[in-house]
PyMOL Python script that loads the backbone (N, CA, C, O; Angstrom):
from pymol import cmd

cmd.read_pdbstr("""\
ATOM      1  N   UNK A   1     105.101 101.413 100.682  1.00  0.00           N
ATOM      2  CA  UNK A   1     103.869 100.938 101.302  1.00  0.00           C
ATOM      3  C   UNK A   1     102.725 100.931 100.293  1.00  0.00           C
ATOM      4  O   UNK A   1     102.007  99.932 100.342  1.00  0.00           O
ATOM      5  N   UNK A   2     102.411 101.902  99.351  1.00  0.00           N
ATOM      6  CA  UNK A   2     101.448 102.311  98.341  1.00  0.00           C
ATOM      7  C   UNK A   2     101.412 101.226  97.518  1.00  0.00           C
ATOM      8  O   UNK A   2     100.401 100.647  97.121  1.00  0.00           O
ATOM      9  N   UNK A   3     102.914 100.888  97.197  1.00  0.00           N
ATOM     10  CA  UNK A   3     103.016  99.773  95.881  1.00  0.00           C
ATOM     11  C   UNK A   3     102.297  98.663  96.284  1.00  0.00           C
ATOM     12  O   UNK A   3     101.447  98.110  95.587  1.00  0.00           O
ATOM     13  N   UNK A   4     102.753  98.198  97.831  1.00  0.00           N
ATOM     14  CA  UNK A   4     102.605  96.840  98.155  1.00  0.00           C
ATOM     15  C   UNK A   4     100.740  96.527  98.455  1.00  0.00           C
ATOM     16  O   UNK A   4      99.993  95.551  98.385  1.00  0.00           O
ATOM     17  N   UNK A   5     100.654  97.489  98.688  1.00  0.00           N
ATOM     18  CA  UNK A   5      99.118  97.888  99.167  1.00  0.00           C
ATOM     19  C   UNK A   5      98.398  97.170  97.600  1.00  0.00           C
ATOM     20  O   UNK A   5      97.795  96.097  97.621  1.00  0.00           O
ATOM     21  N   UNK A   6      98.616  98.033  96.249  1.00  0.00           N
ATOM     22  CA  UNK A   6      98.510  98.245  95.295  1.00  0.00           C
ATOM     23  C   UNK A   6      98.652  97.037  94.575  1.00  0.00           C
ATOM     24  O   UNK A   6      97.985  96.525  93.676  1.00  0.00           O
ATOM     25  N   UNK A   7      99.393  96.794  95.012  1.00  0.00           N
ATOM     26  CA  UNK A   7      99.796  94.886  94.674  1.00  0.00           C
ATOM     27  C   UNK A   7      98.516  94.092  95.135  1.00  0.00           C
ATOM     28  O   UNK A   7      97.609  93.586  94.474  1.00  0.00           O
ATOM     29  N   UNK A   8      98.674  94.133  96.064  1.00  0.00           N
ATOM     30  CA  UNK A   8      97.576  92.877  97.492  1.00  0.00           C
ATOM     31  C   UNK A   8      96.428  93.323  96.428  1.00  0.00           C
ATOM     32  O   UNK A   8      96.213  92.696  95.391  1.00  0.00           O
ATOM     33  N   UNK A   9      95.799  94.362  96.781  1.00  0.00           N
ATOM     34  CA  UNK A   9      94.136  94.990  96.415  1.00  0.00           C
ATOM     35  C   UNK A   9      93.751  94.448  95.110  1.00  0.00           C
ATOM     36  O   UNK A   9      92.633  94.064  94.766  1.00  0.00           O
ATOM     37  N   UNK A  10      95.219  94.479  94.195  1.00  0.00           N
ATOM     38  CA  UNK A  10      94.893  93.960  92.653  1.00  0.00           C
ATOM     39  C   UNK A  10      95.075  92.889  92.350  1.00  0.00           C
ATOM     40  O   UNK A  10      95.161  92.765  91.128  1.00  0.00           O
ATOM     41  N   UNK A  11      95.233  91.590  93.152  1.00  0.00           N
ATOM     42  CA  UNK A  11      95.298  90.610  93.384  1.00  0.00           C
ATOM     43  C   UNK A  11      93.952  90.085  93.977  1.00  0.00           C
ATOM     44  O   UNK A  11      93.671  88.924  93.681  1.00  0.00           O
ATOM     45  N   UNK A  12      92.737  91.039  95.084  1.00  0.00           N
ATOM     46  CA  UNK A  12      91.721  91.164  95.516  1.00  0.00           C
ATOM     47  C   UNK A  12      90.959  90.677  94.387  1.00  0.00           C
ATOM     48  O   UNK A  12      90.502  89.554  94.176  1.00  0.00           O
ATOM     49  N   UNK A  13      90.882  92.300  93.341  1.00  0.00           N
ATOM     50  CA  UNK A  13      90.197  92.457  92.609  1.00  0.00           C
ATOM     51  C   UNK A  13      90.348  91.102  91.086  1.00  0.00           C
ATOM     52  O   UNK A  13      89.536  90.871  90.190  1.00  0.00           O
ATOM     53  N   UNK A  14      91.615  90.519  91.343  1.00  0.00           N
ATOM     54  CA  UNK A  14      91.869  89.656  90.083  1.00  0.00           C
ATOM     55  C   UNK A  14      91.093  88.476  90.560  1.00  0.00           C
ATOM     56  O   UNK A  14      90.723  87.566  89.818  1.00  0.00           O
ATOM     57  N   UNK A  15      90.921  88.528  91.544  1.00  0.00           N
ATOM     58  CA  UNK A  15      90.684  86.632  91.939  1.00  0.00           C
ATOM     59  C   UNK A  15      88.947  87.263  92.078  1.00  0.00           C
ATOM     60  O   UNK A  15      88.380  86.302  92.599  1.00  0.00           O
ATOM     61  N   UNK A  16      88.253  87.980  91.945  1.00  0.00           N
ATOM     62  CA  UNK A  16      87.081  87.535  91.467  1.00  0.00           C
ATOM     63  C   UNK A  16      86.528  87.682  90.050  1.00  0.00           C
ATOM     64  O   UNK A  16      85.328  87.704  89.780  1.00  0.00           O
ATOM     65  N   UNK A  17      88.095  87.835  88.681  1.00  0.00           N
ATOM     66  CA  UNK A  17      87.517  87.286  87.823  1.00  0.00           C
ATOM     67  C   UNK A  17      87.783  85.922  87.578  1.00  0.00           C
ATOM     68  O   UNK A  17      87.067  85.248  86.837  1.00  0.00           O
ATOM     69  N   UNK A  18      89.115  85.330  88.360  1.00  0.00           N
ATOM     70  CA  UNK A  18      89.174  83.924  88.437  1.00  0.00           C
ATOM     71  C   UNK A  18      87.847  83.505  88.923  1.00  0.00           C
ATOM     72  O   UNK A  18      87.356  82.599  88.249  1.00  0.00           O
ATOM     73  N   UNK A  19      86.992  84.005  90.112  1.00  0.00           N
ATOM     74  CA  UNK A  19      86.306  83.254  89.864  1.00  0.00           C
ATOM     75  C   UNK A  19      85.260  83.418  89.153  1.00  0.00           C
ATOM     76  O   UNK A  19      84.450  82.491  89.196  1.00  0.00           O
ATOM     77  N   UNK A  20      84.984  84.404  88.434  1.00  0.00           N
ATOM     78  CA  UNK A  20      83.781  84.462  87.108  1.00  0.00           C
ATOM     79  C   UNK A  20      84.394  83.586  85.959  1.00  0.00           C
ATOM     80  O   UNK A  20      83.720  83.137  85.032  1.00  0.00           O
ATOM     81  N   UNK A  21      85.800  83.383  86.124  1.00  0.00           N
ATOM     82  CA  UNK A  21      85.676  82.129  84.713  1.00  0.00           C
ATOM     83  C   UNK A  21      85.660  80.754  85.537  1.00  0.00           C
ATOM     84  O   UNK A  21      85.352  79.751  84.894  1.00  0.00           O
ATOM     85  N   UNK A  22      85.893  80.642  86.588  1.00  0.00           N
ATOM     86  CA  UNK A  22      85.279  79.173  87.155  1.00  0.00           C
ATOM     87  C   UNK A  22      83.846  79.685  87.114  1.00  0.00           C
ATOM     88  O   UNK A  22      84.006  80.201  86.007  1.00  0.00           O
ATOM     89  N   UNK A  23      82.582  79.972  87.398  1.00  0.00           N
ATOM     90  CA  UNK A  23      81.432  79.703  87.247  1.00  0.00           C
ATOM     91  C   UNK A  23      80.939  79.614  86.083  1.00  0.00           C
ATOM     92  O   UNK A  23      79.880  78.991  86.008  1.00  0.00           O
ATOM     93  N   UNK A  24      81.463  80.135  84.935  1.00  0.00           N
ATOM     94  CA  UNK A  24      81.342  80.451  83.439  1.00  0.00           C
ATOM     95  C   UNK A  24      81.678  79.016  83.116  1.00  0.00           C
ATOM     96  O   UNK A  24      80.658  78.592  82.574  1.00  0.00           O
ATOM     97  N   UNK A  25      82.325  78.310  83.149  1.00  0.00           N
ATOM     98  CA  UNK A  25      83.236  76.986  83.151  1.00  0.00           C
ATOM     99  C   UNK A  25      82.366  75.503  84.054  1.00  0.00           C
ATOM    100  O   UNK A  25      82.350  74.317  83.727  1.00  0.00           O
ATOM    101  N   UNK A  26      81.758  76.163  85.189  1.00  0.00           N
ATOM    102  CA  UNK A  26      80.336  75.308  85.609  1.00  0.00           C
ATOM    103  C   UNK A  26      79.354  75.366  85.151  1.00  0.00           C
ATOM    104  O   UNK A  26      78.543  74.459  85.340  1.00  0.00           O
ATOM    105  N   UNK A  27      79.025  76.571  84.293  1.00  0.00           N
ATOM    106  CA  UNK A  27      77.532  76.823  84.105  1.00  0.00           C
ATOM    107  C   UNK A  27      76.907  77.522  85.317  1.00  0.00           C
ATOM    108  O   UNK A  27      75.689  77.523  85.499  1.00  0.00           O
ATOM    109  N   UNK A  28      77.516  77.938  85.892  1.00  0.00           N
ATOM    110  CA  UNK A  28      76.826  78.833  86.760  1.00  0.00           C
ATOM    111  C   UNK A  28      76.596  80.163  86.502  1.00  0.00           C
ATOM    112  O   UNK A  28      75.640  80.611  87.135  1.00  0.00           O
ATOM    113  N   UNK A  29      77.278  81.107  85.626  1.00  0.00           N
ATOM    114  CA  UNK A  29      77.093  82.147  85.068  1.00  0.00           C
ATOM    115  C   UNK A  29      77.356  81.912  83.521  1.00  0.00           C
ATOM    116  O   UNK A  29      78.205  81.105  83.143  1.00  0.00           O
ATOM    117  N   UNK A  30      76.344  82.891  82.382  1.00  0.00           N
ATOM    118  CA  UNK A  30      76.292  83.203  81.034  1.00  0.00           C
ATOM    119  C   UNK A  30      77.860  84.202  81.013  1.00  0.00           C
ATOM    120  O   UNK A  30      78.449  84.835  81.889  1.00  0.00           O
ATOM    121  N   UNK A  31      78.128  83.946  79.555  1.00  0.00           N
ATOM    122  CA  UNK A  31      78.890  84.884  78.892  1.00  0.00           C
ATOM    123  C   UNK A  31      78.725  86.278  79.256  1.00  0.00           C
ATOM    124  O   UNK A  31      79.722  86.984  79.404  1.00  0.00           O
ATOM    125  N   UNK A  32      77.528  86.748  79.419  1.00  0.00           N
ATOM    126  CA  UNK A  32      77.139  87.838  79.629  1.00  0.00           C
ATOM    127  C   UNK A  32      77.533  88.332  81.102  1.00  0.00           C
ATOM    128  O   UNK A  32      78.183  89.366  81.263  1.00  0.00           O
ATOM    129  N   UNK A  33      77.130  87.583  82.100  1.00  0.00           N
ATOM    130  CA  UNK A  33      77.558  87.817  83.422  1.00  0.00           C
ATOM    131  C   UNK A  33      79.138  87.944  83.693  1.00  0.00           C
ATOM    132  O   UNK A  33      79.634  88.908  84.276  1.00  0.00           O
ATOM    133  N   UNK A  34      79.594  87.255  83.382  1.00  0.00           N
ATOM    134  CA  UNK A  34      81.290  87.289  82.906  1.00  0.00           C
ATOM    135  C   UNK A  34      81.822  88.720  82.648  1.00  0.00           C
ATOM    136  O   UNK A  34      82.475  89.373  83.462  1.00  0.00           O
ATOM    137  N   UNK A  35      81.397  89.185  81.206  1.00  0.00           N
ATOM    138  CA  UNK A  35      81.286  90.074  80.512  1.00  0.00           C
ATOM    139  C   UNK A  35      81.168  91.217  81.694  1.00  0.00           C
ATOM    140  O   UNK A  35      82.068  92.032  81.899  1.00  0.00           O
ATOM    141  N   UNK A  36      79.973  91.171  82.422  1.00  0.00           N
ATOM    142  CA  UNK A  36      79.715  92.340  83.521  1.00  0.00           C
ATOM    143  C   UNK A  36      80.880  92.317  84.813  1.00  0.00           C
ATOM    144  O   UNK A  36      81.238  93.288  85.480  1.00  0.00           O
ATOM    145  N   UNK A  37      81.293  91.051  84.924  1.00  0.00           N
ATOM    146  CA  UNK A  37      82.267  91.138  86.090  1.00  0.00           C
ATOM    147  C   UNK A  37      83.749  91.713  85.610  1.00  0.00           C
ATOM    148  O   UNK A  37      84.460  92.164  86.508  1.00  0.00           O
ATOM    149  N   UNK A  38      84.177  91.725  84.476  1.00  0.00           N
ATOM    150  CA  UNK A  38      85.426  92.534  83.500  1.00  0.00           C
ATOM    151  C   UNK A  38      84.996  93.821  83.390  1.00  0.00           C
ATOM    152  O   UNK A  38      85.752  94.678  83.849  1.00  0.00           O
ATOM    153  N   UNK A  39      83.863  94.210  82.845  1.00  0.00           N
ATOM    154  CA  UNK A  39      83.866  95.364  83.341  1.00  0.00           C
ATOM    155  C   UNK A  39      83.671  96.219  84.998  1.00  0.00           C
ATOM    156  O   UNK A  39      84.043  97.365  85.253  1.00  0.00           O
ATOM    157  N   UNK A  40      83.003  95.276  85.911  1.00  0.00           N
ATOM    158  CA  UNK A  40      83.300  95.608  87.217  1.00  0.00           C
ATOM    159  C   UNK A  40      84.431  95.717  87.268  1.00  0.00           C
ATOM    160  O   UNK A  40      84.792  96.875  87.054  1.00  0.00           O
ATOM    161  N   UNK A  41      85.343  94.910  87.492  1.00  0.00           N
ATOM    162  CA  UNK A  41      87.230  94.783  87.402  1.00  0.00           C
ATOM    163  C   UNK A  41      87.835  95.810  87.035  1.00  0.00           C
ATOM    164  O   UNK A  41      88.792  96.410  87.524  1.00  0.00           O
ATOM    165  N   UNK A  42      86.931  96.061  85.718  1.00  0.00           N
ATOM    166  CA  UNK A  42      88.205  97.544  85.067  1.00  0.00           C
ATOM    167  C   UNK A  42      87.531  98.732  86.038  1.00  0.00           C
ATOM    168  O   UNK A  42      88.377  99.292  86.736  1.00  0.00           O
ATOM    169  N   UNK A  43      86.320  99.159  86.186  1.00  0.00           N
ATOM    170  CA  UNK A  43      85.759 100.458  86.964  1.00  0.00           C
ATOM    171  C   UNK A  43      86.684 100.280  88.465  1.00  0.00           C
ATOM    172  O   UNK A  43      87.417 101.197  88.836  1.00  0.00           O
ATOM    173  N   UNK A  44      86.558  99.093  89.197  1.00  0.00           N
ATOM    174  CA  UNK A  44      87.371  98.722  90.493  1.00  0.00           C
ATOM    175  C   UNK A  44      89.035  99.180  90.035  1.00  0.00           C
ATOM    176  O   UNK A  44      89.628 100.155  90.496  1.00  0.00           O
ATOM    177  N   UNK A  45      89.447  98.453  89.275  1.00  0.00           N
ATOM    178  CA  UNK A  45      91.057  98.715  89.134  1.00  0.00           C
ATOM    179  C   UNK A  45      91.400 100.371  89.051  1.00  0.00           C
ATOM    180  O   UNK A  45      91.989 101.049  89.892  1.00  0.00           O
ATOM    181  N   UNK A  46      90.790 100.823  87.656  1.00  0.00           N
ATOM    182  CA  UNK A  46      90.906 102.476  87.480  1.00  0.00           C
ATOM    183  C   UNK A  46      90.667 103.009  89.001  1.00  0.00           C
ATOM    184  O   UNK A  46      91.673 103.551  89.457  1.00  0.00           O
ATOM    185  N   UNK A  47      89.452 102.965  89.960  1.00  0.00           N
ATOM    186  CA  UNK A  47      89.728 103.575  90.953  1.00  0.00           C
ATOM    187  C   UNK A  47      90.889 102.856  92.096  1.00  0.00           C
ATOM    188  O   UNK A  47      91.565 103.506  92.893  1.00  0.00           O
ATOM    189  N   UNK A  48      90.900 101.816  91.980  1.00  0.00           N
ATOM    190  CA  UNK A  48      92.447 101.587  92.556  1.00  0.00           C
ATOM    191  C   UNK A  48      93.597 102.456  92.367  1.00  0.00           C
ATOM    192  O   UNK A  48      94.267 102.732  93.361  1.00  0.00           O
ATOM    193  N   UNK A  49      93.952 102.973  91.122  1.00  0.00           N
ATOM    194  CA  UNK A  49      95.163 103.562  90.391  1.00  0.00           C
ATOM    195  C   UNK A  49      94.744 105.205  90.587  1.00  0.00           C
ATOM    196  O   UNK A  49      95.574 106.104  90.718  1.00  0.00           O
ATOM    197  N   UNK A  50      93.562 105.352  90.578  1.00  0.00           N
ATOM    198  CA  UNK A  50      93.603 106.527  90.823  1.00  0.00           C
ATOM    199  C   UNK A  50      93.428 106.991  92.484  1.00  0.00           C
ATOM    200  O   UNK A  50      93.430 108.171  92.837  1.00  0.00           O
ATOM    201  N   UNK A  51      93.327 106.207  93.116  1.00  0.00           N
ATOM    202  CA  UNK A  51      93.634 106.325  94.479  1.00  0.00           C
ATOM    203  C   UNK A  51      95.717 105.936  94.867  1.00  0.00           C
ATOM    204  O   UNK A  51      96.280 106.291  95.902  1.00  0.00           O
ATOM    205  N   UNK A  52      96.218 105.374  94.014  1.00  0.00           N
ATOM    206  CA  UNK A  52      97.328 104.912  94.193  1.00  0.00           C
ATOM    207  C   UNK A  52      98.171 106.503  93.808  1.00  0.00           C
ATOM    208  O   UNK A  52      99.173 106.898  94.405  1.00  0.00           O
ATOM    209  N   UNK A  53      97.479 107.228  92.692  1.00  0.00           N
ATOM    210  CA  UNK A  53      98.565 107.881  92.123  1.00  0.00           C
ATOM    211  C   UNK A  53      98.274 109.491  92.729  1.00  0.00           C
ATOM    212  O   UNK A  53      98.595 110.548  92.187  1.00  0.00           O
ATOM    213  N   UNK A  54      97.578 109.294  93.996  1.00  0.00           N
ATOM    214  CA  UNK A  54      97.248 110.232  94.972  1.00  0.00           C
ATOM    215  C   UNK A  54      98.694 110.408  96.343  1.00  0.00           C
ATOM    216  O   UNK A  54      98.762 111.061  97.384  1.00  0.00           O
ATOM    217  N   UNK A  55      99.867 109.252  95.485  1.00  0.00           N
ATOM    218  CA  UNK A  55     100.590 109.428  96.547  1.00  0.00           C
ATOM    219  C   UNK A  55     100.783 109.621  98.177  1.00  0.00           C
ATOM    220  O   UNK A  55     100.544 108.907  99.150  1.00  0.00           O
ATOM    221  N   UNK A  56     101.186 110.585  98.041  1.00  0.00           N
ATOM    222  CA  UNK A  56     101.205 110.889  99.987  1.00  0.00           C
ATOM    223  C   UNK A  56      99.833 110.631 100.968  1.00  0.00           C
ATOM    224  O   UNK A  56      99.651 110.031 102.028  1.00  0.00           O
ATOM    225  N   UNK A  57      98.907 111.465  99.973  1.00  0.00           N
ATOM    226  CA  UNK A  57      97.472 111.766  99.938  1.00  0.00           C
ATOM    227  C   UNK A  57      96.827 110.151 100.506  1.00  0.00           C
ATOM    228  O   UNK A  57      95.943 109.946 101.337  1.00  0.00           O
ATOM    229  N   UNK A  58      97.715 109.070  99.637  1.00  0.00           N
ATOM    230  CA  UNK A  58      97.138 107.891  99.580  1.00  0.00           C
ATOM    231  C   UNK A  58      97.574 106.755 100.921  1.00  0.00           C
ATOM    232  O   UNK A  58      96.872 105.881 101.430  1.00  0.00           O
ATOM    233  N   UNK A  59      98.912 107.135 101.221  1.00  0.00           N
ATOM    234  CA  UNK A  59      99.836 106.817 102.150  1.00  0.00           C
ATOM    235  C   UNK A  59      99.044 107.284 103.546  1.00  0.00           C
ATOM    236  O   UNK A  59      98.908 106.439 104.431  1.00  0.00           O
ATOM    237  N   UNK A  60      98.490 108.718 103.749  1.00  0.00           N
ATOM    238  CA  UNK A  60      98.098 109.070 104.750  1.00  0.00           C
ATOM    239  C   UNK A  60      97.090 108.655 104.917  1.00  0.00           C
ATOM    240  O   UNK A  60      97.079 107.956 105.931  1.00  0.00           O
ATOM    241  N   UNK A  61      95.909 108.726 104.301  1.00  0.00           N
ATOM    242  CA  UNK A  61      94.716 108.017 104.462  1.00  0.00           C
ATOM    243  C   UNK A  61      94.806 106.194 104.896  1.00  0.00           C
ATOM    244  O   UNK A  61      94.233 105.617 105.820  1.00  0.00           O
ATOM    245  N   UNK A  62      95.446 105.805 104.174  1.00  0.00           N
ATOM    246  CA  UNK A  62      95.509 104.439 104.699  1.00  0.00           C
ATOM    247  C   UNK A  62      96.008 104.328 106.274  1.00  0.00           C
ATOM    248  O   UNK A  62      95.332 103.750 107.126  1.00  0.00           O
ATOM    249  N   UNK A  63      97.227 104.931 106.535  1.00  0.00           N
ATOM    250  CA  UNK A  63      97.738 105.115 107.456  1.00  0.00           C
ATOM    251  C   UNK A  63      96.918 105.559 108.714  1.00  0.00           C
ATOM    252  O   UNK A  63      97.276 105.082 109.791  1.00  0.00           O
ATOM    253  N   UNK A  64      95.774 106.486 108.693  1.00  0.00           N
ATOM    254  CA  UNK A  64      94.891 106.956 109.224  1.00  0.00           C
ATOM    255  C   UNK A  64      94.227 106.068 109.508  1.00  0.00           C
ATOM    256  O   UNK A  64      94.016 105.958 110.715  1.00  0.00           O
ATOM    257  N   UNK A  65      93.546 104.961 108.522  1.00  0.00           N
ATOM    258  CA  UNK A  65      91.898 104.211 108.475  1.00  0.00           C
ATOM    259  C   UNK A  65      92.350 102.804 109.246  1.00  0.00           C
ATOM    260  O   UNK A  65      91.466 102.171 109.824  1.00  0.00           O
ATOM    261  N   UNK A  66      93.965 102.223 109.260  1.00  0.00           N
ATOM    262  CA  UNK A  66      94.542 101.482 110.251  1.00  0.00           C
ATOM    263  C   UNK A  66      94.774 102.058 111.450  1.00  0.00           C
ATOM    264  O   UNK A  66      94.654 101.184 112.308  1.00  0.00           O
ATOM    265  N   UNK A  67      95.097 103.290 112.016  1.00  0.00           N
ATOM    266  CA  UNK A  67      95.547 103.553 112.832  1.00  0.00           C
ATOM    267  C   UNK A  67      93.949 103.948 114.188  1.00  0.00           C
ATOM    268  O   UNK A  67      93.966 103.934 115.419  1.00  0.00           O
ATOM    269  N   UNK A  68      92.734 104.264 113.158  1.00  0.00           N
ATOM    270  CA  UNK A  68      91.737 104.372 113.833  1.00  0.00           C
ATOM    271  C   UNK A  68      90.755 103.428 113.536  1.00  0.00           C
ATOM    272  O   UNK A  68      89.584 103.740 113.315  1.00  0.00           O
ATOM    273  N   UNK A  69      91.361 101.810 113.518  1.00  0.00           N
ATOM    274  CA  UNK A  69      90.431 100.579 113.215  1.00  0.00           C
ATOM    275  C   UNK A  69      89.222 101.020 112.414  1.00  0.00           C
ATOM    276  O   UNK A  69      88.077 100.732 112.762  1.00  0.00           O
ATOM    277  N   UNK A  70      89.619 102.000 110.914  1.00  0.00           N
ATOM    278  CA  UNK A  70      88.580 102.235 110.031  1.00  0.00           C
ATOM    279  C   UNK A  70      88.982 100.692 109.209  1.00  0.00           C
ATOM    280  O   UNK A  70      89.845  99.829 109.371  1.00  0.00           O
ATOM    281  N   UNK A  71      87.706 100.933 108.154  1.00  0.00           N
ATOM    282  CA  UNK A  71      87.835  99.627 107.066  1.00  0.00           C
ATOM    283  C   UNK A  71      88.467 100.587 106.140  1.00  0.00           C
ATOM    284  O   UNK A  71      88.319 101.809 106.104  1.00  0.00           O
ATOM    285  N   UNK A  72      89.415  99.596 105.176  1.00  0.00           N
ATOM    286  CA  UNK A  72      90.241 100.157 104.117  1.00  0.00           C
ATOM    287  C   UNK A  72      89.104  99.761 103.117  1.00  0.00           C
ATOM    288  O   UNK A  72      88.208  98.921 103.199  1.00  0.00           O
ATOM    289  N   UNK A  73      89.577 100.984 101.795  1.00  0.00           N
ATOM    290  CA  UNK A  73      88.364 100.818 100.808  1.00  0.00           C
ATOM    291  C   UNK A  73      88.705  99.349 100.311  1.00  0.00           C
ATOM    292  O   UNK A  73      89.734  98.715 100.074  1.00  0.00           O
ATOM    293  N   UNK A  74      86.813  99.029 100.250  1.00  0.00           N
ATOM    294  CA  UNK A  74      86.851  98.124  98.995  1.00  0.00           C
ATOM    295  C   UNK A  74      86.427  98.084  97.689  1.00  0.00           C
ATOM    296  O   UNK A  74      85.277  98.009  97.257  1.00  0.00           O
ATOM    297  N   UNK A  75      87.991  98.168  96.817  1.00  0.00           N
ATOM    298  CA  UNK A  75      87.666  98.357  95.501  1.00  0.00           C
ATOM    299  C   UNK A  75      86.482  97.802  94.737  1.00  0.00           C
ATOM    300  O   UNK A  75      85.920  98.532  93.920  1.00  0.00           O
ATOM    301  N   UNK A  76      86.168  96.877  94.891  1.00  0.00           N
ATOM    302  CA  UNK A  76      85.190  95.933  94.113  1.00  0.00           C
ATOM    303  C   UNK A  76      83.974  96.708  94.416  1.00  0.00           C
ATOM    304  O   UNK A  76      83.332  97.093  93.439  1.00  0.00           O
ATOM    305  N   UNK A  77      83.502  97.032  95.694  1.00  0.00           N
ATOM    306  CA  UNK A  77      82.430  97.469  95.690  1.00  0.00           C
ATOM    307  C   UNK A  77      82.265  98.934  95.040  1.00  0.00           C
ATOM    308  O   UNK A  77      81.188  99.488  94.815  1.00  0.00           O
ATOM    309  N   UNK A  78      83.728  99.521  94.749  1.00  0.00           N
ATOM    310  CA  UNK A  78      83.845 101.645  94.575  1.00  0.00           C
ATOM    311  C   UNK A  78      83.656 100.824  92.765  1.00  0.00           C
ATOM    312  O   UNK A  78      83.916 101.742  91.987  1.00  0.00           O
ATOM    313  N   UNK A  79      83.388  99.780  92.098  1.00  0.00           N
ATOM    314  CA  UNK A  79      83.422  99.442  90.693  1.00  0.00           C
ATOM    315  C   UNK A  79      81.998  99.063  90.201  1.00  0.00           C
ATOM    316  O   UNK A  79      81.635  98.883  89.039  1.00  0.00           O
ATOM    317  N   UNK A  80      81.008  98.954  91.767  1.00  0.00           N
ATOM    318  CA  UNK A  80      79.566  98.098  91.451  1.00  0.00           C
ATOM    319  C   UNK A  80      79.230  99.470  90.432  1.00  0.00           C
ATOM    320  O   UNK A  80      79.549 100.649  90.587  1.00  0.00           O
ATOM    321  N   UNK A  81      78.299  98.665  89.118  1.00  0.00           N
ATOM    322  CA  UNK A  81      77.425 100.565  88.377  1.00  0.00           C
ATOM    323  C   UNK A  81      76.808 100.595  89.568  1.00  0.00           C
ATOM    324  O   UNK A  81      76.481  99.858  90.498  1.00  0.00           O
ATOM    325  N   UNK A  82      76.739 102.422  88.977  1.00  0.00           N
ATOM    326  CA  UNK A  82      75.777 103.179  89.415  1.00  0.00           C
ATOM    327  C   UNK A  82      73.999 102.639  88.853  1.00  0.00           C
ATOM    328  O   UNK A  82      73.527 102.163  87.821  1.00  0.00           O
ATOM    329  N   UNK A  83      73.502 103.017  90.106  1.00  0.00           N
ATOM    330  CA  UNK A  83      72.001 102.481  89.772  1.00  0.00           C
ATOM    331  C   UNK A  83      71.278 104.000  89.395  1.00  0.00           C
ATOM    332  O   UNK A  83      71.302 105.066  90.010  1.00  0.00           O
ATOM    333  N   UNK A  84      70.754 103.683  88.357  1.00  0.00           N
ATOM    334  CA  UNK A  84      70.024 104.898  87.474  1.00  0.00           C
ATOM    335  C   UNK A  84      68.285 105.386  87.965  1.00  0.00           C
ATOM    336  O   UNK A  84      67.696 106.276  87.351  1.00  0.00           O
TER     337      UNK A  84
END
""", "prot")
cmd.dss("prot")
cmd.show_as("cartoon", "prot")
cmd.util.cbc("prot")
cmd.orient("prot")
């Protein structure tokens, strides 16, 4: 269940750098903005994996947040920086 979960979420998190290189590719975003959404991606993914390699821990919680119509995390947003 973890893997497949793990799969989907990183597939989530991939398709909004597909789309930072389609806007990069319109002119809708600089190099730079790009640049910030790869590093969003990697902060999002790392806590993906480190929620994945929580095992059982990870299995139950999900299992829980479906079973009591909670929202499952969203990585992208556990990757926004911290505001200083």
């Amino acid at each position: 269940m973890i893997g497949e979960y793990h799969e989907q979420q990183l597939r989530l998190l991939l398709e909004h750098l597909r789309q930072g290189f389609e806007q990069l590719d319109a002119g809708e975003i600089d190099p730079f903005d790009l640049d910030d959404l790869i590093h969003r991606y990697k902060r999002s993914a790392q806590k993906l994996w480190s929620f994945r390699s929580g095992g059982e821990h990870a299995a139950l919680s999900l299992e829980w947040s479906r079973e009591h119509d909670q929202p499952e995390p969203d990585w992208w947003e556990a990757g926004e920086p911290r505001r200083r």
